[in-house]
C-alpha positions as a printed Julia matrix, in Angstrom:
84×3 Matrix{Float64}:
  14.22    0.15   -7.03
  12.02    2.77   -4.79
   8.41    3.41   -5.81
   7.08    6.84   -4.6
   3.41    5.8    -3.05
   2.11    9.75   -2.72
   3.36   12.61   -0.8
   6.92   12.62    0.16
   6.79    8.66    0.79
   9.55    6.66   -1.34
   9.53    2.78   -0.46
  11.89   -0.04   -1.95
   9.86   -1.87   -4.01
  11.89   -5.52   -3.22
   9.67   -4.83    0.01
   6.39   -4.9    -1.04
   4.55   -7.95   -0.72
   1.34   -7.26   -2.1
  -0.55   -3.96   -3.65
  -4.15   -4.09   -3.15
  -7.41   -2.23   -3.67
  -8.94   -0.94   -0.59
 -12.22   -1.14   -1.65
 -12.41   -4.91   -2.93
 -10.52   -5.57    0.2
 -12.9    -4.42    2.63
 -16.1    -5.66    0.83
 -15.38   -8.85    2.75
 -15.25   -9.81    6.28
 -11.62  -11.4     5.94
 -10.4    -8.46    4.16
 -11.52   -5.68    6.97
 -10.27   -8.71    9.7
  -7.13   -8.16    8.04
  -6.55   -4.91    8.25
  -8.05   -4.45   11.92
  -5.67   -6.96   12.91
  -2.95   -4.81   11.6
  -4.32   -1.33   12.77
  -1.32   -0.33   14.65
   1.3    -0.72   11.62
  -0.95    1.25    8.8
   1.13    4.53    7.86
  -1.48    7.0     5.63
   0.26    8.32    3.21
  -1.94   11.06    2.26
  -4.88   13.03    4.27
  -5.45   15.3     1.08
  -7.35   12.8    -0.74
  -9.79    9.52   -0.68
  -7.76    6.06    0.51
  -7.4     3.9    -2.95
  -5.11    1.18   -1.98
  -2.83   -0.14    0.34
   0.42   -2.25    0.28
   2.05   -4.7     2.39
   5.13   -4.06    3.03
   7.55   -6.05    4.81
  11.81   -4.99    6.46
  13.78   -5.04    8.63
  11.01   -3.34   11.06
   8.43   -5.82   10.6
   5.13   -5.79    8.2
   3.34   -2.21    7.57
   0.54   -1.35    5.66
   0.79    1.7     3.8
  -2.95    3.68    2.73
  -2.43    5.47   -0.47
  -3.84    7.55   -2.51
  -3.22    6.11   -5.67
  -4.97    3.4    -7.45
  -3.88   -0.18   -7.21
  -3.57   -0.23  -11.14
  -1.62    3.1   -11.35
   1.22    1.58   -8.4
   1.52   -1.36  -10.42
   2.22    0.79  -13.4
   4.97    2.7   -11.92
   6.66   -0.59  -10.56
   6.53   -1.94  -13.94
   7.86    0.86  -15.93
  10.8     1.22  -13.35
  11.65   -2.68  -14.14
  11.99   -1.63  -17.84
């Protein structure tokens, strides 16, 4: 199943490893660790609005983090109501 993140960005959703809110996340020193360690592989979605979320997603290409727009909550929504 594909989940469309914002934009014109479709990803598989067997892919994602983890959905997250960008603000909880970097509250905390691990959390902003995190995603300075993985600088080079973020892909941002959309410039039009204010970063929400990210995901981790993992393929054949290795792990990326993807910033989106979109709420963590909203993301999970969508995955679930494509499951259904």
């Amino acid at each position: 199943m594909y989940l469309n993140i914002g934009g014109d960005t479709i990803i598989n959703s067997e892919n994602i490893v983890g959905i997250f809110d960008l603000d909880n996340c970097t509250v905390t020193k691990k959390g902003r660790d995190f995603i300075n360690i993985n600088i080079k592989n973020i892909i941002t979605v959309s410039l039009d609005e204010l970063p929400k979320s990210f995901i981790i997603y993992n393929d054949q290409k290795g792990v990326s983090l993807y910033i989106c727009q979109y709420q963590s909550s909203v993301l999970l929504k969508r995955i679930k109501q494509n499951l259904i």
